[in-house]
N, C-alpha and C positions, 0 to 999 in steps of 0.2 A: 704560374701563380705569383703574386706579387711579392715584395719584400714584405714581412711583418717582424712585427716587435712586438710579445701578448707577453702579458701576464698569468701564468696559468695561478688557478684557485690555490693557494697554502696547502688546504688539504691535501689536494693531489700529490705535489713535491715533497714534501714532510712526511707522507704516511709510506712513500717509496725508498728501500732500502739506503739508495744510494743515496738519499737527500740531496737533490739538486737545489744548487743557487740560480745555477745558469747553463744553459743548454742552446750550441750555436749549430746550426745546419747550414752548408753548402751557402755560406756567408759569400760574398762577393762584393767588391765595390769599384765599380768602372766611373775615370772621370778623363773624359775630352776623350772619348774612344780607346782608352787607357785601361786595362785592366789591372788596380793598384793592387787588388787581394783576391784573389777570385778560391772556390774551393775548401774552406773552411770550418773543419767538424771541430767542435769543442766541449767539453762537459766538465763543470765546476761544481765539485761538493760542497756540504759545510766541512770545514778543518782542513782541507785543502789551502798549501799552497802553489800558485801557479805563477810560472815564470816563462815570457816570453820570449826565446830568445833568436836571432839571426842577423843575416849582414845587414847594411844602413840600405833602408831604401826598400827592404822583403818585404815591411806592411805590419811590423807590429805595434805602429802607434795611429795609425790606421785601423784597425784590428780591434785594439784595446776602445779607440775611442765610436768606431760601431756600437760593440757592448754595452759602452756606457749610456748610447742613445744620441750621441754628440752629434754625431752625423747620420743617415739613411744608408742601406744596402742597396745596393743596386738588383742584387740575387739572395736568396734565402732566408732564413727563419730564425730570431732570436728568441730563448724563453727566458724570463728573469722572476724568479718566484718575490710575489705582490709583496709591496715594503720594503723590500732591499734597499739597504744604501751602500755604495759603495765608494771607497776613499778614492784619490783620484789626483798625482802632483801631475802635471804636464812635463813631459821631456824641456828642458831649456839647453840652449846651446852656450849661454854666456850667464856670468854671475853678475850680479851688482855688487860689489867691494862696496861700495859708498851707504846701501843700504842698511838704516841705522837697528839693528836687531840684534838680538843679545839670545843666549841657549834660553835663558829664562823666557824672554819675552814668546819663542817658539813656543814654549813646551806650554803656557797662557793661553796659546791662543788653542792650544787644544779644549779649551772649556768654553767658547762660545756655544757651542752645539749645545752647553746646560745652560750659561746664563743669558743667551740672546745676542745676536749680534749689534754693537754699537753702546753695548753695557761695558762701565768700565770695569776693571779686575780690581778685585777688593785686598787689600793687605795681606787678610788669609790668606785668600786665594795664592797670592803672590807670595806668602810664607811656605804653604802646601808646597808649591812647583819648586820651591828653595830648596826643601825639606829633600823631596822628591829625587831631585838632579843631583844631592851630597850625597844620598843612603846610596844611587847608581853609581857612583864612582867611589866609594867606600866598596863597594861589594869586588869591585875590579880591580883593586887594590890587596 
């Protein structure tokens, strides 16, 4: 049987105790004759959190980016209940020091997703995230 990626119906997922998000079967991903992940049973709830963890090289970013759709399986079956979005930074191996961003400017751009990408951030907006980032370090203080 081929690799798939389905969407099962909402209802199905949502009416099933366990509420699944995500559901990975006998995942596998062979490249140049390589078997980089092969064997893979996985099941993600809602409220769940999931962490991946092993040595450099075992296939969890591999793994993770299957999931996400990023790349194709070579073997098995992903299910992701219809809608989902899921976040998603990429591992980097090196930082940019030089890159010009501020805690504010990060925690800004958490609001594209409401105001549109390529829209600027308005004053508020930019007072809210103010607001925001002092009441978080007041509380830890």
């Amino acid at each position: 049987m081929p690799p798939a990626l389905s969407e099962t119906p909402a209802t199905d997922l949502a009416s099933s105790p366990e509420k699944l998000l995500v559901s990975v079967r006998d995942l596998g991903v062979k490249r140049d004759g390589r078997w980089l992940v092969r064997g893979v049973d996985l099941d993600v709830r809602a409220g769940e959190i999931v962490t991946l963890i092993g040595p450099n090289g075992s296939g969890k970013s591999t793994t993770t980016r299957c999931i996400l759709g990023l790349i194709s399986p070579s073997t098995g079956h992903i299910t992701r209940r219809p809608g989902l979005r899921i976040g998603y930074v990429p591992q980097r191996t090196s930082v940019d020091w030089d890159f010009p961003v501020t805690a504010l400017d990060v925690v800004c751009m958490g609001l594209y997703g409401k105001i549109g990408w390529f829209r600027r951030v308005k004053r508020s907006h930019r007072d809210a995230a103010r607001q925001a980032l002092c009441s978080s370090i007041d509380s830890q203080w």
